[in-house]
FIKOL-644766 format. One record per residue: x, y, z of N, C-alpha, C in turn. Coordinates in steps of 0.02 Angstrom, whole numbers, plus 50000, padded with zeros to 5 digits. Layout:
BEGIN
X	Y	Z	X	Y	Z	X	Y	Z
...
This chain:
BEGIN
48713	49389	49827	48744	49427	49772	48809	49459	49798
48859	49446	49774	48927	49484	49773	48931	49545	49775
48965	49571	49819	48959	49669	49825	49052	49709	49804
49018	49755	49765	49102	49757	49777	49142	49827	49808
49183	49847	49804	49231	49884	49865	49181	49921	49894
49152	49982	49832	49113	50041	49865	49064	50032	49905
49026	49960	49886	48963	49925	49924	48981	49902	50006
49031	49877	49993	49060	49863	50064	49066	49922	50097
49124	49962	50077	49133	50007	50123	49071	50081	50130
49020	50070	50095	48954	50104	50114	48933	50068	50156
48921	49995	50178	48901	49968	50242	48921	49968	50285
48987	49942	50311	49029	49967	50357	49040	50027	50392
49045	50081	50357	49050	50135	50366	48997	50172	50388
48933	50144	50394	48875	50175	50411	48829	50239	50345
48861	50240	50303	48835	50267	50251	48751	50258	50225
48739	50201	50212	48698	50156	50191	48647	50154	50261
48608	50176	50254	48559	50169	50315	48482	50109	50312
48469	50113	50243	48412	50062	50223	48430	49975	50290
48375	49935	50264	48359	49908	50325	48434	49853	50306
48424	49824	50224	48473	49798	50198	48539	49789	50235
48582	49848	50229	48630	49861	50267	48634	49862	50332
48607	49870	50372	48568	49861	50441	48586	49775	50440
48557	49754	50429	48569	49659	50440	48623	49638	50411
48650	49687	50359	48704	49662	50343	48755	49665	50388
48764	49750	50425	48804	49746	50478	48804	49706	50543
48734	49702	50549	48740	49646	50613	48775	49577	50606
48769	49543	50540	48795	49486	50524	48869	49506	50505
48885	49544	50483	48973	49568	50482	49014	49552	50558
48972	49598	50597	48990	49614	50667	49000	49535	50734
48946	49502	50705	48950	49403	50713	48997	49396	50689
49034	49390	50650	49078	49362	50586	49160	49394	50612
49142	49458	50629	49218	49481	50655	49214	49475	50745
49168	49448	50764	49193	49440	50848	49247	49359	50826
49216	49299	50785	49246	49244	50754	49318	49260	50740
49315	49326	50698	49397	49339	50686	49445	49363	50715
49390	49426	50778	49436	49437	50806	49469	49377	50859
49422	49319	50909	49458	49292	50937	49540	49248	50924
49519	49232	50840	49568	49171	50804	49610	49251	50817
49608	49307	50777	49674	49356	50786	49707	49366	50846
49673	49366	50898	49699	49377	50977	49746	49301	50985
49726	49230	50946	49737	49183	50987	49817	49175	50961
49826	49196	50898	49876	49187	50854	49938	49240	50864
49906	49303	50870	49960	49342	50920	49994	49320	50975
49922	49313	51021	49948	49286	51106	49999	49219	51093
49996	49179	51055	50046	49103	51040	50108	49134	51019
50121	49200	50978	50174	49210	50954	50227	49252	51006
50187	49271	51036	50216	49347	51083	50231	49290	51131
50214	49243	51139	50223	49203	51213	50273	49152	51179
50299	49161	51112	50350	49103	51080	50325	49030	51078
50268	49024	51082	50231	48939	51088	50235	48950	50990
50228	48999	50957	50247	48981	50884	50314	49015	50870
50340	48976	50826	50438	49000	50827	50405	49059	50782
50458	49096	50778	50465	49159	50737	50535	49124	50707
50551	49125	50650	50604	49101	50592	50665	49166	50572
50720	49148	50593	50777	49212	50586	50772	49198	50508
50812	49244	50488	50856	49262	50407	50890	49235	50392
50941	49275	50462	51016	49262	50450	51041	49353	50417
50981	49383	50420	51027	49441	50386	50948	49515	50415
50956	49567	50436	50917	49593	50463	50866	49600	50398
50804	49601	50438	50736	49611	50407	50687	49664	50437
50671	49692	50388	50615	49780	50413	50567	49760	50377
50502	49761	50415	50435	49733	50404	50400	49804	50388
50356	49797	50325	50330	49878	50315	50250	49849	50316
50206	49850	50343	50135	49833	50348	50085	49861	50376
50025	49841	50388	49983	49902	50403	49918	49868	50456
49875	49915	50481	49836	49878	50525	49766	49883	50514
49772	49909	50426	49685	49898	50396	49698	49876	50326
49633	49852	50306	49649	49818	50232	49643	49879	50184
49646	49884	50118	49660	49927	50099	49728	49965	50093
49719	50007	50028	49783	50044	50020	49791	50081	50083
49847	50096	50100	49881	50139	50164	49934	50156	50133
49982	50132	50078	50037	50182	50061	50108	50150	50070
50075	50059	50081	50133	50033	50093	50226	50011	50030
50174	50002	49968	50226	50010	49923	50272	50080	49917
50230	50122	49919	50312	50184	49902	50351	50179	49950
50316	50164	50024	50369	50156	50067	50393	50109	50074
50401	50059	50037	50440	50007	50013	50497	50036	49975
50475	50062	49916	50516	50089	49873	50567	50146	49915
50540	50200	49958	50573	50229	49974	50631	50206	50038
50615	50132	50075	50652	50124	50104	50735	50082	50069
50691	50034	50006	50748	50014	49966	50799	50082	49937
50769	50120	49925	50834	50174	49892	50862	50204	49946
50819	50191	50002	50887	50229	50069	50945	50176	50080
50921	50110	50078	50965	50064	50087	51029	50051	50048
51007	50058	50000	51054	50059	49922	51098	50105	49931
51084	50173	49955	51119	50221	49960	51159	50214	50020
51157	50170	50052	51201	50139	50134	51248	50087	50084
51233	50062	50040	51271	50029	50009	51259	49959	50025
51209	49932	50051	51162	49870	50044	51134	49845	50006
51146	49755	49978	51101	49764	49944	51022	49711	49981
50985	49760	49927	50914	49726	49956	50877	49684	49927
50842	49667	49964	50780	49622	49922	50721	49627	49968
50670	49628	49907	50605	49637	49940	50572	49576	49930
50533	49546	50001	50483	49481	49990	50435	49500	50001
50396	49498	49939	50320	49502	49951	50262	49416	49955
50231	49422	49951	50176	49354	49944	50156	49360	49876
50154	49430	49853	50112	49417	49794	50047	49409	49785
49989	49455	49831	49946	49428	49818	49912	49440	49761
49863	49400	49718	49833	49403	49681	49883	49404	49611
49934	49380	49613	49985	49410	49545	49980	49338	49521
50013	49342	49475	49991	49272	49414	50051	49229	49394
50106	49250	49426	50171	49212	49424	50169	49178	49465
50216	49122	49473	50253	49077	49507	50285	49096	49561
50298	49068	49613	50342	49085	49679	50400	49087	49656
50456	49111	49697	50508	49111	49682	50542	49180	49629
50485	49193	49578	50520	49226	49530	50557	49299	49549
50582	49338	49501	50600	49391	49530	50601	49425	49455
50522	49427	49414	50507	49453	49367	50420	49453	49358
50381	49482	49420	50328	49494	49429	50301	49548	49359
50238	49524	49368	50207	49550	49304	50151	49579	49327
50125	49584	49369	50051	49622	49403	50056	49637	49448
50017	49720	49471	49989	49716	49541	50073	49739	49578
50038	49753	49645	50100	49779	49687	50197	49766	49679
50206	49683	49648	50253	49658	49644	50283	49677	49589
50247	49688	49527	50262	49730	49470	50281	49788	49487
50251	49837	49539	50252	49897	49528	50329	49917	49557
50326	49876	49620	50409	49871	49645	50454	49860	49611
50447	49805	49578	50515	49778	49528	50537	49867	49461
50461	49893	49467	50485	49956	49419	50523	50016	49471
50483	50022	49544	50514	50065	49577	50585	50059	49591
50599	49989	49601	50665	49986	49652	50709	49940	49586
50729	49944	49531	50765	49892	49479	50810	49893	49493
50854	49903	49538	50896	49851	49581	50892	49809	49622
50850	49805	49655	50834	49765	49718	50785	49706	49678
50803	49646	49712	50754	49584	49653	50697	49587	49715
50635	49570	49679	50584	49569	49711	50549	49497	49714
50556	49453	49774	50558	49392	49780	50479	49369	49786
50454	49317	49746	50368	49324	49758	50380	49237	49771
50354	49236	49854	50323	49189	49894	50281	49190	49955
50227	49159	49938	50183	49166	50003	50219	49134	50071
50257	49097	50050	50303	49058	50118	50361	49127	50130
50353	49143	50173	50408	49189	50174	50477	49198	50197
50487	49122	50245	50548	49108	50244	50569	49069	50205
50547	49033	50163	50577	49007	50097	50583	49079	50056
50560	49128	50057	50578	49175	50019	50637	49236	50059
50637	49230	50095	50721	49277	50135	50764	49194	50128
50750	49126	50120	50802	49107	50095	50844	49115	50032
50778	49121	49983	50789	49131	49919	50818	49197	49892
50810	49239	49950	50848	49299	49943	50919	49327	49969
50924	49248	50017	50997	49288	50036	51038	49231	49995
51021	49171	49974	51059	49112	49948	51080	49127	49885
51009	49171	49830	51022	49181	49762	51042	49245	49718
51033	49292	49788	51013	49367	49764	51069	49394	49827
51123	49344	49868	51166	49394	49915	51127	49446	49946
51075	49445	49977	51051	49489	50003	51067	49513	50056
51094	49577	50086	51110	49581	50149	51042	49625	50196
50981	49645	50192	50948	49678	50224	50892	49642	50178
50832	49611	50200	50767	49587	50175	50724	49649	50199
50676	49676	50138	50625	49715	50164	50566	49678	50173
50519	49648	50198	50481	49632	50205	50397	49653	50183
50370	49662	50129	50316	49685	50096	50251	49663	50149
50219	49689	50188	50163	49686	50185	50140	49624	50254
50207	49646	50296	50226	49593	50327	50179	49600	50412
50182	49663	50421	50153	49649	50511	50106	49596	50537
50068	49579	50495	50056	49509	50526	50066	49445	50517
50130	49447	50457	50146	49382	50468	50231	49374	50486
50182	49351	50557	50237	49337	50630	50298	49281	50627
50301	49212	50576	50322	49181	50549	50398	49174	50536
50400	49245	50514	50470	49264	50484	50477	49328	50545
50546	49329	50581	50559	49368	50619	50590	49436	50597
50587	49486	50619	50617	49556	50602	50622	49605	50635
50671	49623	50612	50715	49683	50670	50701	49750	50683
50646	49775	50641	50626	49818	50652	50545	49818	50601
50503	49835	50647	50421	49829	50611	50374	49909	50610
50385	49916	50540	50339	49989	50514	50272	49983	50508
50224	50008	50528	50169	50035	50498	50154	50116	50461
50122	50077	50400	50087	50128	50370	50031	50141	50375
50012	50201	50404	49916	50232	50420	49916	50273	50382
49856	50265	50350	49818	50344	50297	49784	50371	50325
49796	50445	50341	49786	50482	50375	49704	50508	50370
49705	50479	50313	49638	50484	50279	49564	50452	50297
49602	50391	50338	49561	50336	50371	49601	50294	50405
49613	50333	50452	49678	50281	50514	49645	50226	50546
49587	50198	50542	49580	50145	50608	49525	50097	50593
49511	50114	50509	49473	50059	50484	49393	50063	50509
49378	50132	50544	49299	50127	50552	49309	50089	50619
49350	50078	50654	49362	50069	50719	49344	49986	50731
49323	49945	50674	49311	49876	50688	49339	49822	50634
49337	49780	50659	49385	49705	50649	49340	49703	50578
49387	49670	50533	49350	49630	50477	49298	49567	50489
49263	49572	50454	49236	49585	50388	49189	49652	50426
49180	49674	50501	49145	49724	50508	49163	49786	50504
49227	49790	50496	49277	49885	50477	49321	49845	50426
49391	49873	50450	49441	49841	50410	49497	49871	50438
49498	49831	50489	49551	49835	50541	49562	49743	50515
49628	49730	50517	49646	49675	50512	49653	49621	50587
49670	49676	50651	49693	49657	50705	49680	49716	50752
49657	49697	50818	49667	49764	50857	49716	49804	50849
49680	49868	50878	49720	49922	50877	49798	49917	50930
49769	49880	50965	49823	49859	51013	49888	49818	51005
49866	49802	50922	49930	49770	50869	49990	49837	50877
49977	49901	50878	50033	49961	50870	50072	49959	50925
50057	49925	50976	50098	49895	51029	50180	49878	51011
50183	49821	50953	50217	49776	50913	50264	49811	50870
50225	49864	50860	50261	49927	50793	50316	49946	50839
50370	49963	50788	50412	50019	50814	50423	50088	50780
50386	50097	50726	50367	50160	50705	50310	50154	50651
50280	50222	50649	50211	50223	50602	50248	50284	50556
50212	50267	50504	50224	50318	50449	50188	50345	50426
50140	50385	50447	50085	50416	50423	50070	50438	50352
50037	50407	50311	50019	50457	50237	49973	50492	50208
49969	50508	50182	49934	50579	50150	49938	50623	50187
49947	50642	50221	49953	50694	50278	49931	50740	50249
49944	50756	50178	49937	50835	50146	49858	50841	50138
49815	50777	50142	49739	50771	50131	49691	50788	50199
49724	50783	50263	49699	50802	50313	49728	50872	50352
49693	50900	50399	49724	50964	50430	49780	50939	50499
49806	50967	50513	49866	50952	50564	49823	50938	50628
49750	50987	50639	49711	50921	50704	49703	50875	50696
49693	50842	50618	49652	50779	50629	49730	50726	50647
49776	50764	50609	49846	50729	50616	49879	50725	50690
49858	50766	50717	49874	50755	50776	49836	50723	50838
49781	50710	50803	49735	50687	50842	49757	50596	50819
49760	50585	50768	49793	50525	50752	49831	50495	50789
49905	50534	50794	49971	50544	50837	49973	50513	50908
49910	50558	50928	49894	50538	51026	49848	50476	51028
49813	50459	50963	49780	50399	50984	49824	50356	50982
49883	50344	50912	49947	50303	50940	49993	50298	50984
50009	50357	51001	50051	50358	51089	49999	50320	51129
49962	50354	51142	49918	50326	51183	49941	50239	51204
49941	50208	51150	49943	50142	51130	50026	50090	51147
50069	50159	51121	50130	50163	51137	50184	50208	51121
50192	50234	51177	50216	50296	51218	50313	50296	51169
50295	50232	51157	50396	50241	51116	50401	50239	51055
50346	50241	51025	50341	50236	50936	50364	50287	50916
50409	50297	50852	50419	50329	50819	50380	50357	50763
50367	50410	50767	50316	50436	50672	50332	50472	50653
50297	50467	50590	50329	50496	50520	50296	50514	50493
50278	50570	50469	50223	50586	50416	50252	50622	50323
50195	50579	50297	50242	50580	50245	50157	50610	50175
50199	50622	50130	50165	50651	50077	50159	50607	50010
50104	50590	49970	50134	50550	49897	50138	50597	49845
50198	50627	49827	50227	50685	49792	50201	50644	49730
50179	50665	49676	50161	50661	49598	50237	50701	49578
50265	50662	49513	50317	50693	49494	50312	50671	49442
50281	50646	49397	50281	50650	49312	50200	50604	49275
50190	50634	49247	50137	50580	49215	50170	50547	49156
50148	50498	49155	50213	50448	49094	50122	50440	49042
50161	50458	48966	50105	50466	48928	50121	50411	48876
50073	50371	48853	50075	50316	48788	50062	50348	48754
50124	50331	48679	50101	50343	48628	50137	50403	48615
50192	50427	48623	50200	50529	48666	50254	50560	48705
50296	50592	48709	50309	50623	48779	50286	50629	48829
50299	50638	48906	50286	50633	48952	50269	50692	48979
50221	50694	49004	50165	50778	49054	50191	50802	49088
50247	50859	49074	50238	50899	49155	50190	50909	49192
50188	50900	49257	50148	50908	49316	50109	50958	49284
50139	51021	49277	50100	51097	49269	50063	51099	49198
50089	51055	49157	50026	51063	49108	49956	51017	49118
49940	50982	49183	49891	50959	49199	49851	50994	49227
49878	51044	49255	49839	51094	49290	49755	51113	49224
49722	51119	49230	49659	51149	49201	49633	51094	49130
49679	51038	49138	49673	50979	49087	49604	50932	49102
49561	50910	49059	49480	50884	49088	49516	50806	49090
49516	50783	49148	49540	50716	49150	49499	50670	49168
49495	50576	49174	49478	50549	49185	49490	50530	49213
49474	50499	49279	49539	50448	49309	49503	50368	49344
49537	50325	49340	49515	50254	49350	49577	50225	49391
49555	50176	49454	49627	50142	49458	49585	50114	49489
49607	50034	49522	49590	49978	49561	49644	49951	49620
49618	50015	49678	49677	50030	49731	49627	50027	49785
49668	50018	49846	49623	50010	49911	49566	50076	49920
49598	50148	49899	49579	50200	49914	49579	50256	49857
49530	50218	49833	49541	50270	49765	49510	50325	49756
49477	50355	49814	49449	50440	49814	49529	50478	49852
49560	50439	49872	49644	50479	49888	49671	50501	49813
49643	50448	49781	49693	50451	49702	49669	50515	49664
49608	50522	49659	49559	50565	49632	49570	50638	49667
49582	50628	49746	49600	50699	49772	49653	50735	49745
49703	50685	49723	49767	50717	49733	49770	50723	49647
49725	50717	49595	49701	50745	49544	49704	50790	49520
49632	50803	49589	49601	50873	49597	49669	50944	49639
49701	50892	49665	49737	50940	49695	49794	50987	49633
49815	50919	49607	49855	50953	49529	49816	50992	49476
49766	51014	49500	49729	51067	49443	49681	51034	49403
49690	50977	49378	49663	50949	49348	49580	50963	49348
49542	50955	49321	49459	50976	49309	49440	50895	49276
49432	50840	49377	49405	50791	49352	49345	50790	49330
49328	50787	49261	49280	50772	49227	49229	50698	49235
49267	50663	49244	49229	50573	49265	49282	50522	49313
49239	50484	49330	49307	50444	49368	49271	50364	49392
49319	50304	49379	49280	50260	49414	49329	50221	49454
49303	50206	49511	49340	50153	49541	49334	50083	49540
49394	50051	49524	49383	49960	49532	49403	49938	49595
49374	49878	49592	49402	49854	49670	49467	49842	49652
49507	49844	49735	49581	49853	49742	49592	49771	49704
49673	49761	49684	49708	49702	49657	49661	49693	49580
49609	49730	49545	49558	49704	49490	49611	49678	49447
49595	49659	49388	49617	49634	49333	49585	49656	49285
49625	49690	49258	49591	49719	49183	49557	49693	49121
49533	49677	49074	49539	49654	49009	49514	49713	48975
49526	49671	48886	49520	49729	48833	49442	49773	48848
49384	49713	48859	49344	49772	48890	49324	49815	48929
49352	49793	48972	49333	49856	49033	49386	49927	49017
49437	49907	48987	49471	49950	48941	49458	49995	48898
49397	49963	48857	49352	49996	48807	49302	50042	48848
49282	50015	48900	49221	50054	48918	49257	50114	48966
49298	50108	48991	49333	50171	49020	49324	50226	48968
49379	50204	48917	49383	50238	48857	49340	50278	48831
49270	50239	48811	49215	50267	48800	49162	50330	48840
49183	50275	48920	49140	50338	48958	49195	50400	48976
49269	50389	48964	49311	50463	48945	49282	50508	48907
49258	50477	48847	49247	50525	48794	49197	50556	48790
49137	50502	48832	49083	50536	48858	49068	50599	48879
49117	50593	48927	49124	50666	48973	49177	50707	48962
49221	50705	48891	49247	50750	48873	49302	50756	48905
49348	50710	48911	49410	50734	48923	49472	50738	48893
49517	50751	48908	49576	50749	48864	49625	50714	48886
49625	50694	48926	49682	50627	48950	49635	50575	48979
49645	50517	48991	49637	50455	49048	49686	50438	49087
49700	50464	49151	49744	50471	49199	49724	50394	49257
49779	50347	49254	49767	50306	49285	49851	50290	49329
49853	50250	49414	49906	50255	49451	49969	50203	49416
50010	50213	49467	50092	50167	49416	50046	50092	49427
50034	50083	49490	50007	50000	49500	49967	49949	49476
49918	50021	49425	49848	49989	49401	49891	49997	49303
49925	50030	49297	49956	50031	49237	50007	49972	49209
50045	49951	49276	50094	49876	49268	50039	49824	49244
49968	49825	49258	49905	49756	49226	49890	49795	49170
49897	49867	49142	49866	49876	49085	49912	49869	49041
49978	49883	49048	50051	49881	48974	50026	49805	48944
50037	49760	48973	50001	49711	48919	49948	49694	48878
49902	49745	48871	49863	49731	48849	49825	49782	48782
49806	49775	48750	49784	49829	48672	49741	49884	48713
49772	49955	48702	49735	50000	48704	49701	50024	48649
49626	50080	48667	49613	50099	48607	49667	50162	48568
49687	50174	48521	49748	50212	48485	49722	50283	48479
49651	50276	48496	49623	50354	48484	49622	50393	48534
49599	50466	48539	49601	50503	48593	49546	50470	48634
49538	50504	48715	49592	50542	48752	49658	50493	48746
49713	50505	48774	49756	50451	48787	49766	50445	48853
49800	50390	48859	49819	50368	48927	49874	50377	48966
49889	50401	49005	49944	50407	49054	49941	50378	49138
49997	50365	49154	50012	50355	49219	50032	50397	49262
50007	50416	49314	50021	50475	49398	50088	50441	49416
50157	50446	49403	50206	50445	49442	50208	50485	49515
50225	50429	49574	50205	50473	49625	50288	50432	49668
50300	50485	49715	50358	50470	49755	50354	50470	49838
50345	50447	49865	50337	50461	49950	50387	50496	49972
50366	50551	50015	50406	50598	50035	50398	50618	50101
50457	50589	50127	50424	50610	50234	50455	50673	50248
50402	50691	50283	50417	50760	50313	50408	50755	50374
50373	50781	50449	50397	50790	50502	50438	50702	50527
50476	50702	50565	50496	50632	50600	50530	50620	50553
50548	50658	50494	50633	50584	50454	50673	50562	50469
50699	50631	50506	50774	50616	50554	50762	50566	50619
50713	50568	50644	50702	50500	50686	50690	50426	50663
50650	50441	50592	50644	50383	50583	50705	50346	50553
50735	50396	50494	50804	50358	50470	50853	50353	50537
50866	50383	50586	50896	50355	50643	50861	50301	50678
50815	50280	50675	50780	50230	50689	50793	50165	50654
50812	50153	50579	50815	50091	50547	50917	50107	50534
50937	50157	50554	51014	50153	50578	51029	50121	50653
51023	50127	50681	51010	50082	50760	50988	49999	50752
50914	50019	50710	50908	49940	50705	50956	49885	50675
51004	49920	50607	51048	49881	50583	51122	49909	50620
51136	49938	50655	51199	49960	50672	51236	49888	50735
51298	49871	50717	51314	49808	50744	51298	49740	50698
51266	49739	50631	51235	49693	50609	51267	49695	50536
51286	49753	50512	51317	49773	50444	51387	49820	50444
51420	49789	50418	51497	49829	50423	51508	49883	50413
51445	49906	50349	51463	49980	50332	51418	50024	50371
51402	49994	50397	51339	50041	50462	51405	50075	50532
């Protein structure tokens, strides 16, 4: 039988103690020694150049992460395209697209992460191919691109780049400390080697030990990384049907909230953090796909529990605009949220100035 996000990550995580989970983890833990060797073998071929790494032709910043799950990598997508723009670059972002329902090539995504970009960054075209140097071709040939951001890129080694970010949630930096399918670590920890800076997020959800305890497990790892710790600022709820929510009238509002994100008790915190009095809440697994019913039944169990809005994220809202809502109360809105770094900016934006300086005229 098929399990889905919360089921998993109650096994993994050690939550789940029954015998069930018990065999389940042992057979996970078989399954990721398998993955981890193919991950070691595919690194070690690349780092040793026995597999080419593929230039541009135009610098590329890789923003990716070293567990599955949300970590926070789109805003900092978004937030690196508007620094760029503001250098007077223009950009383009290649993602793969996973799980989205368009065609390669396009640069009018309709679901899911690639959607959500094309709304954050509407200048920058957002290129969707799983080949990814056919897609920095397609971006510097059709779209003049002078700087490729790279979506979601640290492990795919393929396409070369000039400077490689990770994003960690501070919330759950290390994936339960084991390889997939037995944590959700994608690759050893010893992948941060490779990084040249981490960007830490949520920061505002943990205390400054656990953050710093984070910090030294990455030095540790490597002593020259740059970090960043950064915040996901909420700055408007966008309402159907309506004007749009100031922040402060959410405060003491009975909300609902639903989204289908890697980490959706982060989404729910930062809710609770805006005042809000979550009343109900459900999570879908990350990338879901909506239809009119699961639509309905949100709706329903809103009203259940009495609330006055259905508060759902920008990412999980780009799969719902197409589709019939119910017209009655609560209504629905979207959490506009903005990434916002605080300690390490000035290192890190001197950090992706260095990487392109010598490479771009106006640098």
């Amino acid at each position: 039988m098929p399990i889905n996000q919360d089921q998993f990550r109650a096994i993994v995580s050690g939550r789940r103690l029954d015998a069930r989970a018990h065999v389940a983890r042992r057979l996970l833990s078989a399954a990721a020694l398998g993955y981890g060797i193919a991950v070691r073998i595919r690194n070690g071929l690349y780092s040793a150049g026995w597999l080419p790494a593929h230039r541009a032709g135009v610098p590329v910043i890789s923003v990716g992460n070293l567990t599955a799950g949300g970590t926070g990598k789109t805003p900092l997508v978004a937030w690196l395209a508007n620094y760029l723009r503001s250098r007077n670059l223009r950009v383009a972002i290649l993602t793969r697209g996973y799980k989205a329902r368009e065609t390669q090539g396009t640069t009018r995504p309709a679901t899911d992460e690639p959607a959500e970009l094309a709304a954050m960054c509407p200048e920058a075209p957002v290129v969707i191919d799983p080949d990814r140097v056919a897609g920095a071709t397609e971006a510097v040939r059709n779209h003049g691109a002078q700087v490729l951001l790279l979506d979601d890129g640290f492990q795919h080694r393929r396409l070369a780049r000039d400077l490689d970010i990770l994003t960690i949630d501070a919330t759950l930096p290390f994936g339960y400390g084991k390889l997939l399918p037995a944590g959700l670590l994608r690759e050893p920890l010893a992948g941060v080697a490779r990084a040249h800076a981490v960007v830490l997020t949520r920061c505002d959800q943990v205390t400054d030990d656990e953050r710093l305890r984070i910090e030294e497990r990455l030095r540790q790892i490597n002593d020259k990384l740059v970090v960043a710790t950064s915040v996901h600022a909420p700055v408007s709820a966008a309402v159907e049907q309506g004007n749009d929510i100031d922040l402060q009238e959410l405060r003491n509002k009975r909300v609902f909230g639903f989204c289908g994100i890697g980490n959706p008790e982060a989404f729910f915190d930062t809710l609770r953090r805006l005042g809000c009095v979550l009343v109900g809440s459900h999570g879908f697994d990350d990338h879901y796909h909506y239809t009119n019913r699961c639509l309905r039944e949100v709706h329903e169990k809103a009203k259940q529990c009495g609330a006055e809005l259905v508060v759902t994220t920008q990412k999980d809202w780009t799969k719902i605009v197409p589709l019939p809502r119910p017209a009655r109360e609560p209504r629905l809105a979207c959490l506009t949220i903005q990434l916002q770094l605080r300690q390490g900016a000035a290192e890190f934006t001197a950090l992706i100035d260095r990487a392109l300086s010598g490479k771009m005229q106006c640098l």
